[in-house]
C-alpha positions as CSV (number, residue, x, y, z in Angstrom):
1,X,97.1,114.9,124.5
2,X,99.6,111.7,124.7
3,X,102.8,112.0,122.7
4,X,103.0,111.1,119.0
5,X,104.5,107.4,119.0
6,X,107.9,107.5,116.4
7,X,107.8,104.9,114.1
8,X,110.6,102.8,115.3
9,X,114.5,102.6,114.1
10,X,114.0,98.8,113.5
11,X,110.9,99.5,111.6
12,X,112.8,101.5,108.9
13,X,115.5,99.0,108.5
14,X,112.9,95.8,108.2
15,X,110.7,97.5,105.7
16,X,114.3,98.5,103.5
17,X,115.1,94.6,104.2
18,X,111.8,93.9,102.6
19,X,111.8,96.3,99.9
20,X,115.8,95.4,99.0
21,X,115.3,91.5,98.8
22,X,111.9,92.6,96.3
23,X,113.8,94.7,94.1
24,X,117.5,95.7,95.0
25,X,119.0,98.8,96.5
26,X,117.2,101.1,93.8
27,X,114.2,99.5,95.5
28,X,114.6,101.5,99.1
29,X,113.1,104.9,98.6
30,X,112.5,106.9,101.5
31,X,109.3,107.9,100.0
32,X,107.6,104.8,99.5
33,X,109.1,102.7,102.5
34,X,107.4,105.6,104.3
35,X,104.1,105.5,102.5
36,X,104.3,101.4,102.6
37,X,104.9,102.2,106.7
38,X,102.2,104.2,106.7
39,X,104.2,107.4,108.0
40,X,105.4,110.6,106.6
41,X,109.3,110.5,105.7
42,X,110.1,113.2,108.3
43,X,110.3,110.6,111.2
44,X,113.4,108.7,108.7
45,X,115.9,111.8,108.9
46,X,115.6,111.4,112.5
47,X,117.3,108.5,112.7
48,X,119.4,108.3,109.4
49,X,121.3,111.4,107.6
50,X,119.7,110.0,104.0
51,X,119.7,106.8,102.5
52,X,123.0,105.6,102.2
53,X,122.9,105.2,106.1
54,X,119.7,103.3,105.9
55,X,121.5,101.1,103.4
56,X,124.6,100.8,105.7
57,X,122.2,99.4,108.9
58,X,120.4,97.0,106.1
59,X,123.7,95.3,105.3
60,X,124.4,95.2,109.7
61,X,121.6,93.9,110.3
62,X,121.7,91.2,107.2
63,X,125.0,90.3,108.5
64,X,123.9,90.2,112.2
65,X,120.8,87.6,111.5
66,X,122.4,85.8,109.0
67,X,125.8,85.2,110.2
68,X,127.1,86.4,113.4
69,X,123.6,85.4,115.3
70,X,123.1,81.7,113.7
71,X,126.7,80.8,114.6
72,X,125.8,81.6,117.8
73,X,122.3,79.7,118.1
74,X,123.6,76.6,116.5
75,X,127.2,76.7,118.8
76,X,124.7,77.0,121.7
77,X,122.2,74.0,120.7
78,X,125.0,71.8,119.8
79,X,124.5,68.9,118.3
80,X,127.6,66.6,115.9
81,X,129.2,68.2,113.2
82,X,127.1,67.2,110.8
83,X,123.7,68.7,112.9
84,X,125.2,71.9,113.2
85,X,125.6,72.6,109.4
86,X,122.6,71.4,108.8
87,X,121.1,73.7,111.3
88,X,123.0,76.1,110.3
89,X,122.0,75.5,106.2
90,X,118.4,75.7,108.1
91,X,118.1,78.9,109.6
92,X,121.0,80.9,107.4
93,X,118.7,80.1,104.0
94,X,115.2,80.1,105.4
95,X,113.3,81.8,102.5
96,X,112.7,85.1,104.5
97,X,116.6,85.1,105.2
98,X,117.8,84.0,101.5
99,X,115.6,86.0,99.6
100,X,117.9,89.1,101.3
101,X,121.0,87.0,100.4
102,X,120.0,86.8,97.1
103,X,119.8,90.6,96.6
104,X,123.0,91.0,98.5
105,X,124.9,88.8,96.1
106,X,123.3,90.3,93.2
107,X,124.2,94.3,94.9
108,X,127.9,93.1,95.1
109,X,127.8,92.4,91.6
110,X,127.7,96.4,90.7
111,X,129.7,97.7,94.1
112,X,133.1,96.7,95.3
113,X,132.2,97.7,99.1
114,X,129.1,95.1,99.1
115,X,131.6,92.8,97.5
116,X,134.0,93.0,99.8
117,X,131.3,92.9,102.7
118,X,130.3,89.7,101.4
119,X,133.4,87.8,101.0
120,X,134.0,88.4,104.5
121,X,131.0,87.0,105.3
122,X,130.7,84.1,103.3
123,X,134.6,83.5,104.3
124,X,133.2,83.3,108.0
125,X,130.6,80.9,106.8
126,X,133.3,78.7,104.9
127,X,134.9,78.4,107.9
128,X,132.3,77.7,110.2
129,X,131.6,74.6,107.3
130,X,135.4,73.8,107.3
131,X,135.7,73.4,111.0
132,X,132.5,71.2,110.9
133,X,133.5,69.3,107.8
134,X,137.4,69.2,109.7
135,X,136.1,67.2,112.7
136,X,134.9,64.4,110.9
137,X,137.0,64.3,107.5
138,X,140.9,63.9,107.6
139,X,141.8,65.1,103.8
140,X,142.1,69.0,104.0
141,X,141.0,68.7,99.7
142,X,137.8,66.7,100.3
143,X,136.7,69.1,103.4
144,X,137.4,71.8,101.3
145,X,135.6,70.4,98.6
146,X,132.6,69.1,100.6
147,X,132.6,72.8,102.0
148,X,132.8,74.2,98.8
149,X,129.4,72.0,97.5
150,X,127.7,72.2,100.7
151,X,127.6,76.4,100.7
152,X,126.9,76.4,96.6
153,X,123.5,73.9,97.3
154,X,122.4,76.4,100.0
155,X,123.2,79.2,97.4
156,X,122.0,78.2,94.1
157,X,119.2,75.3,94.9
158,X,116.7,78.1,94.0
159,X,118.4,78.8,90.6
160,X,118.1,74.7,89.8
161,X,115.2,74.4,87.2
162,X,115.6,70.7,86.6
163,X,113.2,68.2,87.1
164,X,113.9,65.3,90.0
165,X,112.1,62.2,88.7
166,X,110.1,60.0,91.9
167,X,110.8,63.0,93.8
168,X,110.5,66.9,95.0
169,X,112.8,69.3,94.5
170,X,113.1,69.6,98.3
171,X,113.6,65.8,98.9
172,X,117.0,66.0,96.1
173,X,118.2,68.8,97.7
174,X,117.9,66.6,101.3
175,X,119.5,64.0,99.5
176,X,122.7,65.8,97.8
177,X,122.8,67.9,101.6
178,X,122.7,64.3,103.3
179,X,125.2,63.2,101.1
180,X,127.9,65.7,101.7
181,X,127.5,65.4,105.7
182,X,128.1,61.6,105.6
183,X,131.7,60.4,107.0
184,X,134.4,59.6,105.2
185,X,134.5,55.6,104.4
């Protein structure tokens, strides 16, 4: 009889990713992340000692793929200043991506270590923006304000209810992006 495959380590932490961004921290239940696995929760307390671990390697890996690995990927592709951000706008909120951003922000809200988590990771962001914004803008208050709008559109564009007359909400958001990245006349 072959050995009984474990349900992998990563396996645990993507279906807590997926469960988190749906409904929050009170969302990841060892119960029903094994049920929705398909598993019996015995396999989890093999590789976690309860659930606050599992929601300590949710935030690592949040901050792994949504900081410290994009900043690498776009530094390796190059491209101008003004390629990188939006690269980097690209791939840091893609839907899968934000939607676990989102919930994040909204966990900090109600606990000061998620908090502090994410001001050191958005302050790493900033200044991944301020360096790009830096190389092509001489006046330290407009690249800090251009960095300042450039991070809120990637936030809060899916909080924006308005209407865009003549065109999608996707094509202002390009346009108020486009206009941020351009040089300084």
């Amino acid at each position: 009889m072959p050995p009984i495959a474990r349900t992998p380590r990563s396996r645990w932490i993507e279906a807590g990713l997926d469960a988190f961004a749906r409904g929050g921290p009170d969302a990841v239940r060892v119960e029903a992340l094994a049920a929705e696995i398909g598993v019996t929760k015995g396999g989890f307390y093999g590789y976690f000692d309860g659930r606050p671990a599992l929601l300590a390697e949710m935030l690592d890996e949040w901050e792994r793929r949504c900081t410290n690995n994009i900043l690498k990927q776009v530094e390796s592709e190059g491209g101008d200043p003004a390629e990188r951000v939006r690269r980097a706008g690209q791939l840091t909120f893609s839907d899968d991506l934000h939607r676990i951003d989102l919930a994040v922000r909204e966990w900090a809200r109600h606990d000061p270590s998620v908090a502090a988590r994410l001001r050191r990771i958005d302050n790493a962001r900033m200044d991944f923006l301020r360096t790009m914004f830096g190389s092509f803008i001489a006046d330290a208050d407009e690249v800090e304000a251009r960095s300042t709008l450039a991070f809120a559109l990637a936030i809060g564009r899916h909080f924006i209810a308005a209407d865009h007359p003549g065109r999608t909400k996707r094509e202002a958001m390009h346009l108020a992006g486009e206009l941020l990245l351009r040089p300084q006349p």
